[in-house]
C-alpha positions in Angstrom: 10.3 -24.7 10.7 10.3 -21.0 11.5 8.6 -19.0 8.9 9.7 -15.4 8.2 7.1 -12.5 6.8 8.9 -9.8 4.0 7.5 -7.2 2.7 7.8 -3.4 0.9 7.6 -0.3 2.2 4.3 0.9 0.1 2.6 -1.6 2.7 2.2 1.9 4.8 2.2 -0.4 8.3 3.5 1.7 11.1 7.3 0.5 12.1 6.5 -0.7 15.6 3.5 -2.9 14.3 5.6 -4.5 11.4 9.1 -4.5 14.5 6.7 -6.2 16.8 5.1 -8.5 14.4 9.1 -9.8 13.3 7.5 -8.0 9.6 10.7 -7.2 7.4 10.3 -4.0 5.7 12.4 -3.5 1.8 12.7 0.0 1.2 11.5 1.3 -2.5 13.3 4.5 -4.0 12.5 7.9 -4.4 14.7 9.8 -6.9 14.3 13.6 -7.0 16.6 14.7 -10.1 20.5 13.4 -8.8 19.2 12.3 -5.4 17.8 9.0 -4.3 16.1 7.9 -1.2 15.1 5.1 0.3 11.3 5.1 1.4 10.8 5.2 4.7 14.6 5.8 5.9 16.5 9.1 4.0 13.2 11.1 3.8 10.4 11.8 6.3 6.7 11.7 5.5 6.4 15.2 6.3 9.1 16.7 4.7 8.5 14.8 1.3 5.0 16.2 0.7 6.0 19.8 1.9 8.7 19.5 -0.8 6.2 17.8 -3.1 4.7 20.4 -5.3 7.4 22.3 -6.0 10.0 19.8 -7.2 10.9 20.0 -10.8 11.2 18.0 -12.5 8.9 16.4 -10.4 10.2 12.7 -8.3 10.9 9.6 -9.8 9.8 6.3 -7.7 11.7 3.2 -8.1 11.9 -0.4 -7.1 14.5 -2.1 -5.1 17.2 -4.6 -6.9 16.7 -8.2 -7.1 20.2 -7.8 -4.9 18.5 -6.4 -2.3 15.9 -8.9 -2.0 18.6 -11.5 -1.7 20.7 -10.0 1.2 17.1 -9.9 2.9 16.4 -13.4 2.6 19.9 -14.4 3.4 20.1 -12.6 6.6 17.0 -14.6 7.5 18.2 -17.6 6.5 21.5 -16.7 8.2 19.2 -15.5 11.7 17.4 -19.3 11.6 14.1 -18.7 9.1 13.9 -21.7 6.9 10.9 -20.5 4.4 10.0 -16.7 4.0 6.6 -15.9 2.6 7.3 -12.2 0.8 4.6 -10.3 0.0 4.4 -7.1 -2.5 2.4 -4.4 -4.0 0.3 -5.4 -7.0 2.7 -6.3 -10.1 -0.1 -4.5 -12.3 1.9 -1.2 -10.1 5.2 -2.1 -9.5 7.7 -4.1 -10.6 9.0 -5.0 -7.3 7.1 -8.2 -7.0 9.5 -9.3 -10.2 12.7 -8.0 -8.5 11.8 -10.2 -5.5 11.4 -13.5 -7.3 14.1 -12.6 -9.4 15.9 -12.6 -6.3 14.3 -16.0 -5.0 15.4 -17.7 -7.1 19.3 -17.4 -6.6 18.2 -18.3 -2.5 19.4 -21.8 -1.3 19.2 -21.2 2.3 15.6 -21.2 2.5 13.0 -21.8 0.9 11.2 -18.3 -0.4 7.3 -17.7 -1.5 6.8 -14.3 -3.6 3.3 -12.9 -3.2 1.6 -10.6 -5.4 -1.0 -9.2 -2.9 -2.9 -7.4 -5.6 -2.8 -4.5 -3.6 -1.5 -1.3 -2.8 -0.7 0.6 0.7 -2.5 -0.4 3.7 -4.2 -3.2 1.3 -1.3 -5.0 0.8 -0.4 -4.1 4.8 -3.6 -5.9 6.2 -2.5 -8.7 3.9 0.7 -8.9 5.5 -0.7 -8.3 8.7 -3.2 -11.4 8.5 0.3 -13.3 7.4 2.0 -12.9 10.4 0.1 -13.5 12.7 -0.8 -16.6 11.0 2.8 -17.3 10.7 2.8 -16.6 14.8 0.4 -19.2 15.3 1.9 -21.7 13.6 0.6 -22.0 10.0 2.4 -23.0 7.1 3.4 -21.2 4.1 0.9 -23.4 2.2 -1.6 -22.7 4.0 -1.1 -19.1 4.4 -1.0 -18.4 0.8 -4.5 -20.4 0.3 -5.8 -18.1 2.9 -4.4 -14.9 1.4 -5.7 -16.0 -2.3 -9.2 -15.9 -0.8 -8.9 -12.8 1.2 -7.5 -10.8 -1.6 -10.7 -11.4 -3.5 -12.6 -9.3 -0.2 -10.0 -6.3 0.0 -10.1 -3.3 -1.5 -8.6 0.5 -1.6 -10.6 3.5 -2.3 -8.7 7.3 -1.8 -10.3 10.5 -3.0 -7.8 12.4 -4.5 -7.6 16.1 -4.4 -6.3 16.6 -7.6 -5.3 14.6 -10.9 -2.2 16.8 -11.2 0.4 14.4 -9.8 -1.1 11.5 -11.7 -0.1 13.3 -14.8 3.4 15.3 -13.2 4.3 11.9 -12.8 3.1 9.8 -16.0 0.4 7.8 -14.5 -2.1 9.4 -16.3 -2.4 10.8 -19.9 -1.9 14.6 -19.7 -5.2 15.2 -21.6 -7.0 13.2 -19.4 -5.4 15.5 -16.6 -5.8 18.6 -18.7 -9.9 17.7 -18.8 -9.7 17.1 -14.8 -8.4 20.4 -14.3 -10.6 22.6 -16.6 -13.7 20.5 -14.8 -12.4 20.6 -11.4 -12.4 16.5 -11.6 -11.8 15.1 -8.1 -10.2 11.4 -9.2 -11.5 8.5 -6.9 -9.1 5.9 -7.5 -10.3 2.1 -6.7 -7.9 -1.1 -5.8 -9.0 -4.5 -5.6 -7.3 -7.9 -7.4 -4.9 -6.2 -9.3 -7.4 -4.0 -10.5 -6.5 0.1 -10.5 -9.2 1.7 -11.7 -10.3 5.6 -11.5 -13.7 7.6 -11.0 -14.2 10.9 -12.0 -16.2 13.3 -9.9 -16.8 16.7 -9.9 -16.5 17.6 -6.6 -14.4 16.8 -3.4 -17.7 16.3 -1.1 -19.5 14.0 -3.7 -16.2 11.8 -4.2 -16.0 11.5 -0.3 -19.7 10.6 -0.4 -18.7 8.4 -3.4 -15.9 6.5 -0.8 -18.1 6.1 1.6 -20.9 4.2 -0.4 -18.4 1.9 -1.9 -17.2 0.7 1.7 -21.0 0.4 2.9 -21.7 -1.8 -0.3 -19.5 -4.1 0.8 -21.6 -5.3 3.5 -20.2 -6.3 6.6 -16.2 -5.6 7.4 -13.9 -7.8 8.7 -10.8 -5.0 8.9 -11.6 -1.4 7.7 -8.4 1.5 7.8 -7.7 4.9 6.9 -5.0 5.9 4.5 -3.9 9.8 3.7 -1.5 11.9 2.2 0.0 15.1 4.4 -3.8 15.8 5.4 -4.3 15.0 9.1 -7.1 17.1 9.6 -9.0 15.4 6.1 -9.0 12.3 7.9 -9.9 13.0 11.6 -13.3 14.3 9.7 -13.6 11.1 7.4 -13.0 9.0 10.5 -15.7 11.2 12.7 -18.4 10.8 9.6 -17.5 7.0 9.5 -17.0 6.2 12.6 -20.1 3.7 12.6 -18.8 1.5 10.1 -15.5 0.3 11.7 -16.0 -3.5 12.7 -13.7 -2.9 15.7 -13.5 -1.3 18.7 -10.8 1.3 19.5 -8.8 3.8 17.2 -8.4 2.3 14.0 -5.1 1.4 11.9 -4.0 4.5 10.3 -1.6 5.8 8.1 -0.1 8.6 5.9 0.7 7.2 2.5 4.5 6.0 1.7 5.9 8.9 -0.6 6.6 5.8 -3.2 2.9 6.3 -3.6 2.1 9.7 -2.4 4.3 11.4 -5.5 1.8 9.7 -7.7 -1.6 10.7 -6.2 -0.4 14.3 -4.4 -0.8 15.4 -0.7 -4.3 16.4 0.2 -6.0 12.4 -0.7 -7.5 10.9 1.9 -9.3 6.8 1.8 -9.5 3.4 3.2 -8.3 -0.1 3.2 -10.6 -2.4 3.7 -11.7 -6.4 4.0 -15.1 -7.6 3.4 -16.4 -10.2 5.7 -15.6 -13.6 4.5 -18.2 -16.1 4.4 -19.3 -17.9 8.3 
């Protein structure tokens, strides 16, 4: 049995990570007016959220075709995998979780689980970490999947936004809603965890960071902590500095600058965490 670990490109892991883990990687789209890009390949990180504010009509995200999907699993099959666990951003999201069983179930060749991970960026990616490695050591898909129900429950997202104005450039958020943010100077905090988006509004960027930062302490002790960001480098090395403390390992810390998938919803200038509350002993 040789197991094989898919995944999406709003998982934010860095390339060499998911390359040297054997992690398969489905690009989502990005469509700026006649344009489309795949995530991660046509468009760098850098030059998307330079770009960002002044597109107009502003981009368009979408997900990759059950097709896709199937040509994945096939080359698998084809390279010796016999059962391929995929695992995807949270359905209540995306629809890609639904393109890739979709696709699933036209595969013969192996035999293909599709995960909804509940999650989004560097959430889902510490899912899909925690997978493969698994899958390295010998675990079955079964079992896997048990173990990833569980730890789903104990992970969770928080970003600080800079500002709601993408949310609502991009139809994620009603524009009144927006409107109010603006006129109040809303910073959004948005919170992931089971499927569960939700949003916080605070008035100011120091007490939503302060805001952040409570919410990972409450979880008690961490099993994996990260940082997430969107084209704000210098935001995060400051985060990280004020945090430092509550990272469970040792060493620099799994980091990552948003997928534009993602980042053309919540704007340039966010900056957050993924992280996994300690299971029980």
């Amino acid at each position: 049995m040789q197991v094989g670990i898919v995944t999406d490109s709003t998982c934010d892991l860095p390339e060499d990570l998911a390359n040297e883990l054997g992690i398969t990687v489905v690009p989502l789209y990005i469509n700026v007016g006649d344009e489309s890009y795949l995530d991660g390949v046509d468009l760098s990180r850098e030059e998307f959220y330079e770009r960002l504010p002044g597109w107009d009509p502003p981009p368009q995200t979408a997900t990759p075709n059950p097709g896709m999907f199937r040509r994945v699993y096939e080359q698998l099959a084809g390279e010796g995998v016999t059962e391929i666990l995929s695992i995807h951003i949270s359905l209540s999201l995306s629809a890609t979780v639904n393109s890739a069983r979709l696709a699933a179930r036209e595969i013969t060749s192996a035999a293909v689980t599709v995960f909804d991970g509940g999650q989004v960026t560097l959430g889902t990616g510490l899912l899909v970490l925690a997978a493969a490695k698994a899958a390295a050591a010998g675990h079955s898909i079964a079992e896997i999947v048990e173990s990833l129900k569980e730890k789903v429950l104990r992970t969770h997202v928080f970003a600080a936004l800079d500002t709601l104005e993408f949310l609502q450039r991009s139809g994620r958020m009603h524009w009144a809603v927006s409107r109010l943010g603006s006129i109040l100077r809303i910073k959004p905090l948005l919170k992931m965890n089971n499927g569960d988006p939700q949003i916080e509004k605070i008035r100011t960027s120091s007490r939503a960071i302060a805001r952040m930062i409570e919410l990972v302490k409450d979880l008690g002790p961490l099993e994996d902590l990260a940082l997430i960001h969107t084209h704000a480098p210098e935001k995060l090395d400051r985060l990280y500095e004020k945090t430092r403390y509550l990272f469970p390992k040792q060493g620099p810390p799994l980091s990552a600058e948003v997928t534009p998938v993602i980042g053309t919803h919540v704007g340039p200038g966010a900056v957050g965490f993924a992280c996994v509350a300690a299971g029980e002993a």
